[in-house]
PyMOL CGO cylinders between C-alpha atoms (Angstrom):
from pymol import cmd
from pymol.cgo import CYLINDER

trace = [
    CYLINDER, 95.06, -93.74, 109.73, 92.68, -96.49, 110.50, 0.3, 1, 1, 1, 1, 1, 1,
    CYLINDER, 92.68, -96.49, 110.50, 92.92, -98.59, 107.34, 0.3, 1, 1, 1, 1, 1, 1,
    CYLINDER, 92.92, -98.59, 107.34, 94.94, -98.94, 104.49, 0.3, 1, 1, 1, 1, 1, 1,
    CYLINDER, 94.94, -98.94, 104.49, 93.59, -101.36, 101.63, 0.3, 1, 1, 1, 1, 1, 1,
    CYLINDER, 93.59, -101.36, 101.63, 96.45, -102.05, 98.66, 0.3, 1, 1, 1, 1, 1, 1,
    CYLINDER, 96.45, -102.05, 98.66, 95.58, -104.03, 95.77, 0.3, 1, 1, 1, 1, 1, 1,
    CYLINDER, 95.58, -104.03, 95.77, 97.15, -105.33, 92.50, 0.3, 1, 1, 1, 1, 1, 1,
    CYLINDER, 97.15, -105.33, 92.50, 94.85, -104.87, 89.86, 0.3, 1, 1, 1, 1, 1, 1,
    CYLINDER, 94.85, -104.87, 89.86, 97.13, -105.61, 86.89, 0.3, 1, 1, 1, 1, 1, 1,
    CYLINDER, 97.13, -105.61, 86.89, 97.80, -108.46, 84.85, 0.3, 1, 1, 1, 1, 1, 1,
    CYLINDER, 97.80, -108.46, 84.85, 101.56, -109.53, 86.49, 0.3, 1, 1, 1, 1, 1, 1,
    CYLINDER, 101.56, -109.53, 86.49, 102.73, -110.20, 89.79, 0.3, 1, 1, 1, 1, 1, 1,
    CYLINDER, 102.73, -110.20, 89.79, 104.17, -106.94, 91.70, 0.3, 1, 1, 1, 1, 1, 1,
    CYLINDER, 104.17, -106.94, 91.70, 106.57, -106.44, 94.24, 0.3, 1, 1, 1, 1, 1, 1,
    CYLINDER, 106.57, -106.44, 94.24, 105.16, -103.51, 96.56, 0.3, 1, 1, 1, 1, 1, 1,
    CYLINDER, 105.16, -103.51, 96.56, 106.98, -101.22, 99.72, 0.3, 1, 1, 1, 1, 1, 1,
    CYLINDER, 106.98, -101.22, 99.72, 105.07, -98.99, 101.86, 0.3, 1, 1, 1, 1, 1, 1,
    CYLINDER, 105.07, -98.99, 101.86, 107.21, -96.55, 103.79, 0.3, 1, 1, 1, 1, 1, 1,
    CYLINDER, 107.21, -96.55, 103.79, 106.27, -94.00, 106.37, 0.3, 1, 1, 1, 1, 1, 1,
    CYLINDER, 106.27, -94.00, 106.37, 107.93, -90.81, 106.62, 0.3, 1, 1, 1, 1, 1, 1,
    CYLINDER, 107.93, -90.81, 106.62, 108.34, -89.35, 109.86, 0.3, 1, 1, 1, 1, 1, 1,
    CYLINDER, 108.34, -89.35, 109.86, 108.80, -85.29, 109.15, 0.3, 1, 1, 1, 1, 1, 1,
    CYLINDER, 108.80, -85.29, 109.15, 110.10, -85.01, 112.70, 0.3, 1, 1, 1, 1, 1, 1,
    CYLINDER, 110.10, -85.01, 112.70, 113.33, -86.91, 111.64, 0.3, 1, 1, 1, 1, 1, 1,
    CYLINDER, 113.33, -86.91, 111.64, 113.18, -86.63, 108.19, 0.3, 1, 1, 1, 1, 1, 1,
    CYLINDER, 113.18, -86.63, 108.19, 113.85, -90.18, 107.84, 0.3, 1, 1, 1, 1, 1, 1,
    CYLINDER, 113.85, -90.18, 107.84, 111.65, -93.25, 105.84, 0.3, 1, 1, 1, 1, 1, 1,
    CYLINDER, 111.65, -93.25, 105.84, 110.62, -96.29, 107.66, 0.3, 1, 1, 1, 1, 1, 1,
    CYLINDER, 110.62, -96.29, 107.66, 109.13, -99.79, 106.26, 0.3, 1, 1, 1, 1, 1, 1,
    CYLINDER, 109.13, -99.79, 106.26, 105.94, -100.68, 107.25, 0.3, 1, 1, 1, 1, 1, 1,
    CYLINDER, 105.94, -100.68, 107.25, 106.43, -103.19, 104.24, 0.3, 1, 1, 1, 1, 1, 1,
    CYLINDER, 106.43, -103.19, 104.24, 109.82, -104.05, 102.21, 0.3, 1, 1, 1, 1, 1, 1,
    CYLINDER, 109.82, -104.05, 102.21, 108.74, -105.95, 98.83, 0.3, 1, 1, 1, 1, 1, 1,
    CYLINDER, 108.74, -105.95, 98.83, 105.86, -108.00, 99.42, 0.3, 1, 1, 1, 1, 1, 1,
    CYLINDER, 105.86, -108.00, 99.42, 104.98, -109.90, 96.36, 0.3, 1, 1, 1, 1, 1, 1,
    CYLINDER, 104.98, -109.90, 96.36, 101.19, -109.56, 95.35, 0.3, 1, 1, 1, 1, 1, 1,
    CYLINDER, 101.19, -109.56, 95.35, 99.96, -111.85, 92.44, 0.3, 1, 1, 1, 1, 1, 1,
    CYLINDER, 99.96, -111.85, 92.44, 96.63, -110.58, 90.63, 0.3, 1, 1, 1, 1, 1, 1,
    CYLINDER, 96.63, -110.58, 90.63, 93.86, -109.48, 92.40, 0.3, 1, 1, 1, 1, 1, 1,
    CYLINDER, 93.86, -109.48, 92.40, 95.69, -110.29, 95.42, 0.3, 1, 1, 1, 1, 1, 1,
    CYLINDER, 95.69, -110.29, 95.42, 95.80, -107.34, 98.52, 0.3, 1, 1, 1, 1, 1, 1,
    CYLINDER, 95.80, -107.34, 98.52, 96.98, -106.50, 101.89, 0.3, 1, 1, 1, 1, 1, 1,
    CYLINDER, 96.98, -106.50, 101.89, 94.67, -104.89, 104.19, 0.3, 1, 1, 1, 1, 1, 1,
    CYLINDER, 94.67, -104.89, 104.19, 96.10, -103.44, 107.10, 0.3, 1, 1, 1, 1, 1, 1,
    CYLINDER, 96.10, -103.44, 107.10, 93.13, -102.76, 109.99, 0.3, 1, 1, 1, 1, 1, 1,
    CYLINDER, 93.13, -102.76, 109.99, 94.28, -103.61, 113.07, 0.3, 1, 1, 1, 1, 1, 1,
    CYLINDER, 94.28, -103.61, 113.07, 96.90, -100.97, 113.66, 0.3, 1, 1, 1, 1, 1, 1,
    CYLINDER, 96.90, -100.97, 113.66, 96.17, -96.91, 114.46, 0.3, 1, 1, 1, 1, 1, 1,
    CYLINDER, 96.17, -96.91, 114.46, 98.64, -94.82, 112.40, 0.3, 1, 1, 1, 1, 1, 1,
    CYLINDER, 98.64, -94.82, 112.40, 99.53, -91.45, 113.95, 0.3, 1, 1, 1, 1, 1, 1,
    CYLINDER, 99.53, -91.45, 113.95, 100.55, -89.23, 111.19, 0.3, 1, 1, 1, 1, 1, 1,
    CYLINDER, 100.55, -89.23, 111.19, 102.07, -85.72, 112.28, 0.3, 1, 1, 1, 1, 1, 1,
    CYLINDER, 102.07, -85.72, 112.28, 102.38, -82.11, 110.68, 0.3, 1, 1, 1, 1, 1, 1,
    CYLINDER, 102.38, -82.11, 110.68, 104.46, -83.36, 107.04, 0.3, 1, 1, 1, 1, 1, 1,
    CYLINDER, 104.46, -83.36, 107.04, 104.23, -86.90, 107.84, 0.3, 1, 1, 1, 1, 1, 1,
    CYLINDER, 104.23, -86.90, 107.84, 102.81, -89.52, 105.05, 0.3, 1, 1, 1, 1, 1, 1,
    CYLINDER, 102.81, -89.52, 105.05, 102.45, -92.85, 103.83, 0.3, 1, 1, 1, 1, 1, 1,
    CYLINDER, 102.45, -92.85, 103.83, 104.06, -93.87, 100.19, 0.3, 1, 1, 1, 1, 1, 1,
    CYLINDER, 104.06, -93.87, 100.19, 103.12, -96.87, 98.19, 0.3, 1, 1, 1, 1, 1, 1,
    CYLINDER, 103.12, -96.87, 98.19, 105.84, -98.37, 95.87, 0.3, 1, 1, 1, 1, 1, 1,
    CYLINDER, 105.84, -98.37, 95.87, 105.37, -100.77, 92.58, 0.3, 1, 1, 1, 1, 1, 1,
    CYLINDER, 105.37, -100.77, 92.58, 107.43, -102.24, 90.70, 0.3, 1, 1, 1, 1, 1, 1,
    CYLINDER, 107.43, -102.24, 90.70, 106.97, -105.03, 88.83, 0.3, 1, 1, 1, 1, 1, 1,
    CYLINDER, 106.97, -105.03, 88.83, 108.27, -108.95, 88.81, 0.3, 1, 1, 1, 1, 1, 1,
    CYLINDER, 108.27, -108.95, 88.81, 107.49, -110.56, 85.75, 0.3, 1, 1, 1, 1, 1, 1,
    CYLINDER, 107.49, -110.56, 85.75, 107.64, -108.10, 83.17, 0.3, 1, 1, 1, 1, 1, 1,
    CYLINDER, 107.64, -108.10, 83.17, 104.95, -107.12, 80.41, 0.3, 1, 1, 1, 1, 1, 1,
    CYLINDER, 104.95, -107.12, 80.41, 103.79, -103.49, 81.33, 0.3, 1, 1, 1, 1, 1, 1,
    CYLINDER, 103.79, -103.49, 81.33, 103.78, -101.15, 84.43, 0.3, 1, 1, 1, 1, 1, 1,
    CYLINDER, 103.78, -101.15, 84.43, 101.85, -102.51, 87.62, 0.3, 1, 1, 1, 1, 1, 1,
    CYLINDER, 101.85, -102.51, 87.62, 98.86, -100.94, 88.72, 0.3, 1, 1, 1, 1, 1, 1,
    CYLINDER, 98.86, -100.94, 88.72, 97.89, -100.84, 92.60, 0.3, 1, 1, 1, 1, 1, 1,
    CYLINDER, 97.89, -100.84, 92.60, 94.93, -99.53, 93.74, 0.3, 1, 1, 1, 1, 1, 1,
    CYLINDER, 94.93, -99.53, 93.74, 95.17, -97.97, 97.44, 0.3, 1, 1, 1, 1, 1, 1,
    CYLINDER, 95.17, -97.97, 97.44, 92.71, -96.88, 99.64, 0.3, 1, 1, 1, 1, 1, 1,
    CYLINDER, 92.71, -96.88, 99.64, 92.67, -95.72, 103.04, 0.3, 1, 1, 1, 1, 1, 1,
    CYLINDER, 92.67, -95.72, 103.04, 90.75, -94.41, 105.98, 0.3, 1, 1, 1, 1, 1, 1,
    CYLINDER, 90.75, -94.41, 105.98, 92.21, -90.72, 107.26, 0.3, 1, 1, 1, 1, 1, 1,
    CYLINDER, 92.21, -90.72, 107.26, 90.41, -89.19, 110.93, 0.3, 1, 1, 1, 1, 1, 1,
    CYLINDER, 90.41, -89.19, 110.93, 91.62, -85.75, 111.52, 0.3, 1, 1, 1, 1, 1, 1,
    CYLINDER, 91.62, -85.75, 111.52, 91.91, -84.26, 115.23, 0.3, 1, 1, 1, 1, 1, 1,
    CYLINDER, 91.91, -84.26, 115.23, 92.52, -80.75, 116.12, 0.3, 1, 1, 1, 1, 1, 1,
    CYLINDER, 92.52, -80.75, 116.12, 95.14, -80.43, 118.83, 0.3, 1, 1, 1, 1, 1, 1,
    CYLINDER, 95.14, -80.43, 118.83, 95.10, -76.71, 119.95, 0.3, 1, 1, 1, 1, 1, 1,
    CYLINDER, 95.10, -76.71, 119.95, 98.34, -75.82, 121.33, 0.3, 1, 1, 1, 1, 1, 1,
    CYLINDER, 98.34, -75.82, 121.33, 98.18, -73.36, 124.59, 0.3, 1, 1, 1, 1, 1, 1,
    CYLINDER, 98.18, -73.36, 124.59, 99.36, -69.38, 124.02, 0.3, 1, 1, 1, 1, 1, 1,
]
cmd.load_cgo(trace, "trace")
């Protein structure tokens, strides 16, 4: 993964976690824990290469701060796919 965009396009400020899970050890890490985006604010993450493997992937996580409805984050992201042929 070569870029991953996150926005907050609602009206309140929300709190957002992305995680990556790693199928190989069946365990979540944080790439983010609970960054606080205000409206129309984002996070664009370009400068790092993200290796995902065979049942590996990235979650996104709302919630919202300040009340008054559920949050709304847009996400988009940039996915190259490589075939690795493994030897017989």
């Amino acid at each position: 993964m070569s870029l991953l965009f996150i926005t907050n396009a609602s009206a309140n400020d929300t709190d957002i976690e992305v995680k990556w899970y790693r199928a190989a050890d069946t365990t979540s890490y944080f790439i983010l824990g609970s960054k606080n985006l205000g409206t129309g604010e984002f996070i664009q993450f370009t400068d790092a290469f993200i290796v995902l493997e065979a049942g590996d992937y990235i979650t996104i996580e709302p919630s919202n701060t300040s009340g008054g409805g559920s949050p709304v984050i847009d996400v988009f992201c940039t996915v190259e796919e490589f075939f690795n042929p493994q030897a017989s």
